[in-house]
N, C-alpha and C positions, 0 to 999 in steps of 0.2 A: 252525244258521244262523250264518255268517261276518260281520263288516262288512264291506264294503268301503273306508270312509274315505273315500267320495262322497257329495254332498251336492248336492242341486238343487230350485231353486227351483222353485215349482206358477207359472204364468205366467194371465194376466187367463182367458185360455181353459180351463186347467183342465190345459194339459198341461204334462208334464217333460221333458227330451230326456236319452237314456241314453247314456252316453258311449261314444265308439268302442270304446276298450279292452275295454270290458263285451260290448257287444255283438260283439266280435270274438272273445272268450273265451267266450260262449256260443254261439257260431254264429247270432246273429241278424240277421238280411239287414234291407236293404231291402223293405216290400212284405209280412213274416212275420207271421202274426196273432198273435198272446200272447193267453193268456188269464187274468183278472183272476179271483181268488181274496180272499177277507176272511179273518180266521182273528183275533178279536176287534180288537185296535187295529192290525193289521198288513194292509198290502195286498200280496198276493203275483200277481209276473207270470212267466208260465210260458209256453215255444211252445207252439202249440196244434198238436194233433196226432190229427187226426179220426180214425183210423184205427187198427188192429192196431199196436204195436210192432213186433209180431215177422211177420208175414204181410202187412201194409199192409190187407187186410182191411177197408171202413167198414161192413158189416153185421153186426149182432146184437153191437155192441160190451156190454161192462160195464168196470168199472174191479177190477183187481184190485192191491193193494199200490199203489195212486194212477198204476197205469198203465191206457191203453187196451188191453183184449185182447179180439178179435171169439169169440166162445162154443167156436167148434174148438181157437183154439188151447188157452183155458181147459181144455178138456175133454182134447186131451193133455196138458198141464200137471198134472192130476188123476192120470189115470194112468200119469205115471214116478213120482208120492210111493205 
């Protein structure tokens, strides 16, 4: 994990606002869900991303290596190793 050398303030509400550059360097739009992760004292926010990486796929997902993959692709994935 990198710093970035940002820093922002938790506001009455509970929210932070991420700065353009950030969000323009991770491709996060307007409107984009993130999803919020704990990981002991560390809060981690990631796009959310229902679906297959590789096929878009949103049935019979699992996670493999902290990605979303729907069970087919998994299963070719199995048999090219």
């Amino acid at each position: 994990m990198r710093s970035t050398g940002i820093v922002r303030m938790v506001d009455q509400l509970g929210r932070i606002v991420l700065p353009i550059e950030l969000r323009k360097s991770m491709d996060i739009k307007e409107k984009d869900p993130l999803e919020i992760f704990t990981d002991d004292d560390r809060i981690i926010l990631t796009k959310y991303h229902p679906a297959c990486v590789f096929c878009n796929n949103a049935d019979n997902i699992v996670y493999f290596n902290g990605k979303r993959i729907c069970a087919d692709c998994l299963k070719k994935i199995k048999e090219e190793f």
